[in-house]
C-alpha positions as CSV (number, residue, x, y, z in Angstrom):
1,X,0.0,0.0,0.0
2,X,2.7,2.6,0.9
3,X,4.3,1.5,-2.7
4,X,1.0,2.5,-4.3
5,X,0.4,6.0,-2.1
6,X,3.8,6.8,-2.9
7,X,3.0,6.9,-7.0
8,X,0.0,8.6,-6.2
9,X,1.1,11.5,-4.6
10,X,3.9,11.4,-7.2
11,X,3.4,14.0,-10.3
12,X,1.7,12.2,-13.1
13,X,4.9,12.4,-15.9
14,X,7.1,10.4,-13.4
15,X,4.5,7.5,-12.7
16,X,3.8,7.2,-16.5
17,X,7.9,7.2,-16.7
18,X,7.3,4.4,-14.1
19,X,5.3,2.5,-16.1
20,X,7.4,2.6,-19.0
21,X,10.3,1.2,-17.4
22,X,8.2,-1.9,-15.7
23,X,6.1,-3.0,-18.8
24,X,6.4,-3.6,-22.3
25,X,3.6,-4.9,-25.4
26,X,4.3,-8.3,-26.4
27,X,3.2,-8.7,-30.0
28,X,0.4,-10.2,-30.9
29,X,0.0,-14.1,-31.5
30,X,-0.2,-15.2,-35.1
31,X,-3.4,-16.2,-36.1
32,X,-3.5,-20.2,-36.7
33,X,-5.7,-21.9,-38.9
34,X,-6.0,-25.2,-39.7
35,X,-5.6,-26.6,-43.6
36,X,-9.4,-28.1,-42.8
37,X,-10.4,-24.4,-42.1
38,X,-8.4,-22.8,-44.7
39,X,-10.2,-24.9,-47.5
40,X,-13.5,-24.1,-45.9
41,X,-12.8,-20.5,-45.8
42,X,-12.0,-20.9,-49.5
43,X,-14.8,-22.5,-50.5
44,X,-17.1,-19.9,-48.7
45,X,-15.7,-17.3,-49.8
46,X,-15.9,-18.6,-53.7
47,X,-19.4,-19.5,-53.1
48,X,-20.3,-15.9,-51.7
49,X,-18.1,-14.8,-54.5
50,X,-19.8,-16.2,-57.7
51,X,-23.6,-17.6,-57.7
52,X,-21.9,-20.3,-60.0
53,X,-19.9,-21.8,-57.7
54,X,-21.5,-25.2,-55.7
55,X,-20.4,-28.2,-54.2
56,X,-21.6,-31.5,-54.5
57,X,-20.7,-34.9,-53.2
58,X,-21.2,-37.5,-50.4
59,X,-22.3,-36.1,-46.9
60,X,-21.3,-32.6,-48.2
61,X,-24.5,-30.8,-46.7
62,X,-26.4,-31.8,-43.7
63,X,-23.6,-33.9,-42.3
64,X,-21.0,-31.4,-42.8
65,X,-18.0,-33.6,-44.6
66,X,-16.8,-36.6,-43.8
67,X,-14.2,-35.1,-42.8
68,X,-15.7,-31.8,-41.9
69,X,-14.2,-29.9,-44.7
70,X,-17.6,-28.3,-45.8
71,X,-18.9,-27.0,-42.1
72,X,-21.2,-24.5,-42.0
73,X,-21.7,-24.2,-46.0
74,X,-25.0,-25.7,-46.2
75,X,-26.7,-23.8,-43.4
76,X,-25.0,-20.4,-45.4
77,X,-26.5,-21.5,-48.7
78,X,-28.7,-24.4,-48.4
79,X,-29.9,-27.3,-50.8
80,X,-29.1,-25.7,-54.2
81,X,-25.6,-24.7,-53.6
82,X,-24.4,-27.2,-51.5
83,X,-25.8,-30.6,-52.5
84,X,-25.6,-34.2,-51.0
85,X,-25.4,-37.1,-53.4
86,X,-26.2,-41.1,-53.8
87,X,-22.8,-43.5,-53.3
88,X,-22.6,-42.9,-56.8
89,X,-18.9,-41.4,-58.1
90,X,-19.4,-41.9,-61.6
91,X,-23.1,-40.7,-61.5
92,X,-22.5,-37.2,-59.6
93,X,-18.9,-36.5,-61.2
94,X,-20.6,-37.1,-64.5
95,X,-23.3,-34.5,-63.4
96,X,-20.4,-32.0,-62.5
97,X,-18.8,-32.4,-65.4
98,X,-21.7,-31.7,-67.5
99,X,-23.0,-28.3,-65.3
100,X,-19.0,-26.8,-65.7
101,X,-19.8,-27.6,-69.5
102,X,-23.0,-25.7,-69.2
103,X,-21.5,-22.8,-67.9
104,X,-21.9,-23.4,-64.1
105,X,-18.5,-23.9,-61.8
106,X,-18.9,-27.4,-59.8
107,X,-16.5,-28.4,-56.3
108,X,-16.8,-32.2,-56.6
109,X,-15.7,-33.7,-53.5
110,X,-14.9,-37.5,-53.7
111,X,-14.6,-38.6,-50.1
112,X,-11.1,-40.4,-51.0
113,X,-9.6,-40.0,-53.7
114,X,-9.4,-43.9,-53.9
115,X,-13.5,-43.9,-54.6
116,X,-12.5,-41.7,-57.7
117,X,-11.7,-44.7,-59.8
118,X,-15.2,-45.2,-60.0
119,X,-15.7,-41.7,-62.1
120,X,-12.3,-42.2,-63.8
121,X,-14.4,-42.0,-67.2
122,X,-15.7,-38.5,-66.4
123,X,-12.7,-37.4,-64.9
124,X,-9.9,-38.2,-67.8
125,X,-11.9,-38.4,-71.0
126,X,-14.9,-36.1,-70.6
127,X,-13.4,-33.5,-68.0
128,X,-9.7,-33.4,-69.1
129,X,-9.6,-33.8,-72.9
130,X,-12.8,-31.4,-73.9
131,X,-11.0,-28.0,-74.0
132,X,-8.7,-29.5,-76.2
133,X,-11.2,-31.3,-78.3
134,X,-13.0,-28.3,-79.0
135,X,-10.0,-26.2,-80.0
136,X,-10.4,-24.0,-76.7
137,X,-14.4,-23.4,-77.4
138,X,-15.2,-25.6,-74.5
139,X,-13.5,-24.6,-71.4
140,X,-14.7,-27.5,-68.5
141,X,-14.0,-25.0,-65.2
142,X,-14.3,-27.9,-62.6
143,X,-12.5,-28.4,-59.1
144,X,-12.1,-32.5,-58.6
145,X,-11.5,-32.6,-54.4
146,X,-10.8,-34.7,-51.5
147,X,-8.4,-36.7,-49.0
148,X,-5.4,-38.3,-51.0
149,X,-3.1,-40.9,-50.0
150,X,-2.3,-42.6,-47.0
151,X,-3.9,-42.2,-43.5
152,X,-3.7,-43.5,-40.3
153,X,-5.8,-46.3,-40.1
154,X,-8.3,-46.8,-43.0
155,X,-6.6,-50.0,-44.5
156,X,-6.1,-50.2,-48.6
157,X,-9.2,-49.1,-50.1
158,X,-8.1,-45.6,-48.5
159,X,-4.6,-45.4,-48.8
160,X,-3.5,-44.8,-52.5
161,X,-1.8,-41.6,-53.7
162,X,-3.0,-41.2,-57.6
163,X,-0.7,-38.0,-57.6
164,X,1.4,-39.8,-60.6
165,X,-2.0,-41.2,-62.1
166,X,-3.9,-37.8,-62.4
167,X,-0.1,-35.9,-63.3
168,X,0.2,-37.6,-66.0
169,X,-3.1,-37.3,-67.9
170,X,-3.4,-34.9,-70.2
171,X,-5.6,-31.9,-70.0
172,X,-5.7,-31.8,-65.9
173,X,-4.1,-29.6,-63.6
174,X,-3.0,-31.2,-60.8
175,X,-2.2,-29.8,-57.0
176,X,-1.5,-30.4,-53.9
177,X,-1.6,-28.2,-51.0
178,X,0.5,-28.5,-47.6
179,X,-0.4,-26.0,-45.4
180,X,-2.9,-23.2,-44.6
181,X,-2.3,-20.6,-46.9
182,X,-1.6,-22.8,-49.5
183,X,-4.6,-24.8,-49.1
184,X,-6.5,-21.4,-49.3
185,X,-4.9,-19.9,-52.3
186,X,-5.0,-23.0,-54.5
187,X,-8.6,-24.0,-54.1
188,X,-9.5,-20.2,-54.5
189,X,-7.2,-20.2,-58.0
190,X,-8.6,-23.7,-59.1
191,X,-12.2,-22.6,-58.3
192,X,-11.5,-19.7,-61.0
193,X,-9.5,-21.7,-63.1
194,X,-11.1,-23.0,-66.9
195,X,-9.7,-25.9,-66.8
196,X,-10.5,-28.6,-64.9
197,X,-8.4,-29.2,-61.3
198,X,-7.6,-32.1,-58.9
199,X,-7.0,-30.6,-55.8
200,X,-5.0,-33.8,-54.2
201,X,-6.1,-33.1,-50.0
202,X,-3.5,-34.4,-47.6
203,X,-6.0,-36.2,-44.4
204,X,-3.2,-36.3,-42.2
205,X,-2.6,-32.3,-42.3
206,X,-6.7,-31.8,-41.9
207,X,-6.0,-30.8,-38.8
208,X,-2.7,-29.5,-38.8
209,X,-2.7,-25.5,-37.7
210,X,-0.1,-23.3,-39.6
211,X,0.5,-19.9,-39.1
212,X,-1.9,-17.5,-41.2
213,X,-0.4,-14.4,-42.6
214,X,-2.4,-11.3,-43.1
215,X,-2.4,-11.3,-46.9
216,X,-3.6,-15.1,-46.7
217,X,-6.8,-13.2,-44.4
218,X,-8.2,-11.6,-47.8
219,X,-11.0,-12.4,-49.9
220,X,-8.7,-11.6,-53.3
221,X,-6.1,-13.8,-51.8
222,X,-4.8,-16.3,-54.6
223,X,-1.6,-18.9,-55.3
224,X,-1.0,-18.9,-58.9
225,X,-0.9,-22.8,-60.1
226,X,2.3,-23.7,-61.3
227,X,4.9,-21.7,-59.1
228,X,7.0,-23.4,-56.6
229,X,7.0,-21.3,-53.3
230,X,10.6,-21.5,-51.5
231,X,10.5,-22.2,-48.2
232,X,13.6,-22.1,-47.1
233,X,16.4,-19.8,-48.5
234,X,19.5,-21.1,-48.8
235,X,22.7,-21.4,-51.7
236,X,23.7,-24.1,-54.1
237,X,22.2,-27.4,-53.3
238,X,18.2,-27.5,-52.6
239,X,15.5,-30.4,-51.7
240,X,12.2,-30.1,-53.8
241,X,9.1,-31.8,-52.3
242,X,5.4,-31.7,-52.1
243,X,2.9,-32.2,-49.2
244,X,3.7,-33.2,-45.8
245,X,7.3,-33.9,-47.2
246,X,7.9,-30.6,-47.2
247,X,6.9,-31.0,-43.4
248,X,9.2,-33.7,-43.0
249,X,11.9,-32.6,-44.6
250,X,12.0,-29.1,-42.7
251,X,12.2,-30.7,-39.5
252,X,14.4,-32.9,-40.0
253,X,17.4,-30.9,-40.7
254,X,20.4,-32.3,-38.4
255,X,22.3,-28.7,-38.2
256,X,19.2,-26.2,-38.8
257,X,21.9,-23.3,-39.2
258,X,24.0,-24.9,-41.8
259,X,20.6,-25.7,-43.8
260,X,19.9,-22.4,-43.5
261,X,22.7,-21.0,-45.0
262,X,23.0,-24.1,-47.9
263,X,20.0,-25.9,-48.2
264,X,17.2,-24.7,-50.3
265,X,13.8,-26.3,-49.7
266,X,11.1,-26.0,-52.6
267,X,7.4,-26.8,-52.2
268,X,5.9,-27.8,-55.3
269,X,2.0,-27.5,-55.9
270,X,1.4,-28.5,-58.9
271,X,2.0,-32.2,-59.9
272,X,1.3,-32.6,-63.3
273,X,4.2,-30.5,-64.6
274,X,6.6,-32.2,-62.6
């Protein structure tokens, strides 16, 4: 008490130089979103974007996802936009590819990538070849979605990586996000994108949170397919990978300092020009 009387009986400029000296601002926390959120986030704001935009697939509405990718999208914008289908892959991909050829901009979630064999007809020769068919007059603006590769814990049928099957068809771009922001961007620039998109999803990093920088916070924000992002700076030698190798092989660096200084890590999002 005798502390605090003494400050205020002291003249106001030397208990604010007081305060100075005792306490400083610690800066802010960076925001952390998850990849799960970040493709949500995407979606949604697409969907707000352009009245062409909707999603379709199994459990994509009322249940939210299997995997919870879609929360919250169908309560937004209800039945039309956001539409639940049969266990049918090669019935409602066939249905999305026709709507992007009618003008409108489908999501088609598969809920593994494994299931997409079942709409590999509609994926490769009536989504990918078309705009070349037609000589360019038939753009097929469609966004082919879902968990890719292996999991923890969901046996063979839900395992495969078809990375090197879809990057080397013809006609299809082919990406595959690692972590928050590049989740965002990519879905946002394959949404807008005229051709026709597999966005390869990585289950393991659903729920994975990554720092969110403030540019990655807009509406206009966008990756550009196609350009590897660097993320680690370093001279002569360099490491190139893709999905939660990028992960992998950022952490484990033996002498983080010496990487820093020579090793160069790469993360590539597009697979089908590799």
């Amino acid at each position: 008490m005798a502390a605090v009387s003494g400050l205020v009986r002291r003249p106001l400029r030397e208990v604010s130089g007081l305060l100075k000296r005792r306490f400083h601002w610690t800066a802010p926390a960076a925001l952390q979103v998850t990849v799960r959120d970040a493709i949500n986030q995407g979606m949604d704001e697409e969907l707000e974007r352009d009245e062409k935009v909707f999603l379709l697939g199994e459990e994509v509405a009322q249940y939210d996802g299997a995997y919870k990718v879609s929360r919250g999208l169908w309560k937004k914008y209800g039945d039309k936009r956001i539409i639940d289908t049969p266990i049918s892959e090669m019935g409602f991909a066939g249905i999305a590819v026709g709507a992007a050829m009618a003008g409108l901009r489908p999501i088609c979630e598969f809920m593994t990538f494994n299931f997409s064999m079942q709409a590999i007809d509609q994926v490769i020769n009536s989504a990918a070849k078309t705009y070349y068919m037609s000589g360019g007059l038939q753009p097929v603006p469609i966004v082919f979605r879902g968990p890719n590769g292996a999991s923890a814990g969901v046996a063979a049928q839900h395992s495969q990586c078809f990375a090197a099957w879809y990057g080397h068809c013809p006609g299809l771009k082919v990406v595959s996000p690692w972590n928050s922001e590049d989740a965002k961007g990519l879905i946002k620039s394959a949404i807008r994108d005229n051709n026709p998109v597999v966005v390869l999803e990585n289950e393991l990093m659903y729920g994975v949170p990554f720092e969110f920088p403030p540019e990655a916070q807009s509406k206009d924000f966008l990756i550009p397919i196609g350009k590897a992002k660097i993320e680690r700076q370093g001279r002569l030698p360099h490491s190139s990978a893709h999905w939660n190798e990028v992960e992998l092989k950022t952490m484990n660096e033996q002498e983080p300092q010496l990487a820093a200084q020579w090793c160069s890590i790469f993360s590539f999002n597009l697979i089908s020009d590799l």
